[in-house]
C-alpha positions as CSV (number, residue, x, y, z in Angstrom):
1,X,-21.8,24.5,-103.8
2,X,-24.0,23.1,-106.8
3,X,-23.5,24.3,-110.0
4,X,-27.0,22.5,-111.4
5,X,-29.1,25.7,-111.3
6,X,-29.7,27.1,-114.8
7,X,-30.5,31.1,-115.1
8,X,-34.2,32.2,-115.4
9,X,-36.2,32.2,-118.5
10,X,-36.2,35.8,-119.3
11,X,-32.3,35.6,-119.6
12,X,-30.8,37.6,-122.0
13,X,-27.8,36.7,-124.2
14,X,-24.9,38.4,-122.6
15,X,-26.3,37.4,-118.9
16,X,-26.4,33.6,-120.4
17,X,-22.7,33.7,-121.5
18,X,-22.0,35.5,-118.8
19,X,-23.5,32.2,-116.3
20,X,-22.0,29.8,-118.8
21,X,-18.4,31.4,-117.7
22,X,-18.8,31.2,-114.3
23,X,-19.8,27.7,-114.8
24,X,-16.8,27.1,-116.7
25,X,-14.9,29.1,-113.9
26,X,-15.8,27.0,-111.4
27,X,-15.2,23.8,-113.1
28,X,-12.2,24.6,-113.5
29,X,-11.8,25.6,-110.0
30,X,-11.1,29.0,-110.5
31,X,-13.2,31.1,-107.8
32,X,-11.7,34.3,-108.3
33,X,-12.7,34.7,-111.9
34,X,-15.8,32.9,-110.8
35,X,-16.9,35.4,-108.3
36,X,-16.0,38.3,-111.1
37,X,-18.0,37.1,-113.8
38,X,-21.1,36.2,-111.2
39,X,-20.7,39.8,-110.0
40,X,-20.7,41.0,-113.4
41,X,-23.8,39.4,-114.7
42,X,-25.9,40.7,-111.4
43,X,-24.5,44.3,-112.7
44,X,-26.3,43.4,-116.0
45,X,-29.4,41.4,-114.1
46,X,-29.4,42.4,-110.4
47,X,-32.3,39.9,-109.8
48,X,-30.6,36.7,-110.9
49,X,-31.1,34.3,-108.8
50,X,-29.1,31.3,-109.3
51,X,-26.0,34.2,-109.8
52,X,-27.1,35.4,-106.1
53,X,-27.4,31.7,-104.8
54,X,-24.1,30.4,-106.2
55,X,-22.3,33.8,-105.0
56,X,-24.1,33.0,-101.7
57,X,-22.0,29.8,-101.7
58,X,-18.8,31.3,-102.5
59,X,-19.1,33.6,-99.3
60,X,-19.7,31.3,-96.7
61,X,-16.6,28.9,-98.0
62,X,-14.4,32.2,-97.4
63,X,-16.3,32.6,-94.6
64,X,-17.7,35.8,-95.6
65,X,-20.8,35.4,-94.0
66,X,-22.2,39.2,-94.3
67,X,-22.1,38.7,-98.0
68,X,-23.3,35.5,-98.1
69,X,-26.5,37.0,-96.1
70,X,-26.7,39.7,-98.7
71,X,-26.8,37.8,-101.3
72,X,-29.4,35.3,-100.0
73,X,-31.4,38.1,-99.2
74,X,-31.2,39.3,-102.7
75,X,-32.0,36.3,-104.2
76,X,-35.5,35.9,-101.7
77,X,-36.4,39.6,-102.6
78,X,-38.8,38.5,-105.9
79,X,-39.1,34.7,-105.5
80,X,-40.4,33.5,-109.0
81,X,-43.6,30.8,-109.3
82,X,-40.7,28.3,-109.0
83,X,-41.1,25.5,-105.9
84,X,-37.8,24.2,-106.4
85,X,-35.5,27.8,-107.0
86,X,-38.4,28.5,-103.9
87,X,-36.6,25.7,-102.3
88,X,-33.2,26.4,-102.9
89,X,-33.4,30.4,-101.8
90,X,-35.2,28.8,-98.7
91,X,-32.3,26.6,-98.0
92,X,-29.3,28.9,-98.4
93,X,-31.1,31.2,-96.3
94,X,-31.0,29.0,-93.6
95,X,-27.6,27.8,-93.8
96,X,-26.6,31.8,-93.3
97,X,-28.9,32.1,-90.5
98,X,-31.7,33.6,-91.8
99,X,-34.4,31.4,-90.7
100,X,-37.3,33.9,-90.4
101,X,-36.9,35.0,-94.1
102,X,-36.2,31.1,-94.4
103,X,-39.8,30.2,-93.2
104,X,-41.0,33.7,-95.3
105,X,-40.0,31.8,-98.4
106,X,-41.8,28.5,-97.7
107,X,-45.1,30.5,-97.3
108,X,-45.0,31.6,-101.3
109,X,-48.5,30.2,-102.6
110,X,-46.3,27.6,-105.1
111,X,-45.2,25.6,-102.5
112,X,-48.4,24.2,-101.8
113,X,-49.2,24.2,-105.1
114,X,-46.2,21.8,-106.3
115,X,-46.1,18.3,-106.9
116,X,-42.8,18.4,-107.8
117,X,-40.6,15.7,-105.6
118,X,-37.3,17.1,-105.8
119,X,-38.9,20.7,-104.7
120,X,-40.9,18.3,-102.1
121,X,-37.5,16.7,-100.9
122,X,-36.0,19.6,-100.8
123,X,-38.1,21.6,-97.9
């Protein structure tokens, strides 16, 4: 589980303090609280996609692997011109067993368009 992802550009204020507690949630270990607040911003912002990713995670350590594959899902339904967050919805797809939306993912015109190494490294 990574907690480096930052929310999209277009983020408003109360989904931003809403990411900022789950980070602070998780540092502190607490993924109860964690998975409330992430829940709670993708009321206010259904199409966040670090929330999705990072909700994703939580899943598959409970072993809630349905959910997980929900919420990977969600997070590859509008893929942003973004190789790396590409990369990222690509991988966690994978790791629930989606590998056909998986492969979908790495066909977005951006991949081949980035010269980004940690995107690179990361497919």
């Amino acid at each position: 589980m990574s907690s480096r992802s930052t929310p999209s550009l277009t983020t408003s204020e109360p989904v931003r303090k809403l990411w900022e507690a789950g980070q602070q949630q998780l540092r502190a270990g607490d993924l109860p609280a964690a998975t409330r607040t992430l829940e709670s911003l993708l009321g206010l912002d259904p199409r966040h996609i670090p929330s999705h990713l990072l909700l994703a995670d939580l899943c598959l350590a409970q072993g809630l692997i349905r959910a997980a594959a929900e919420h990977a899902k969600s997070a590859a339904a509008d893929l942003p011109d973004d190789a790396e967050l590409i990369g990222r919805v690509a991988q966690c797809l994978a790791k629930v067993g989606e590998t056909n939306a998986a492969r979908l993912c790495l066909q977005h015109p951006e991949i081949a368009r980035t010269r980004s190494g940690p995107a690179l490294t990361a497919l």
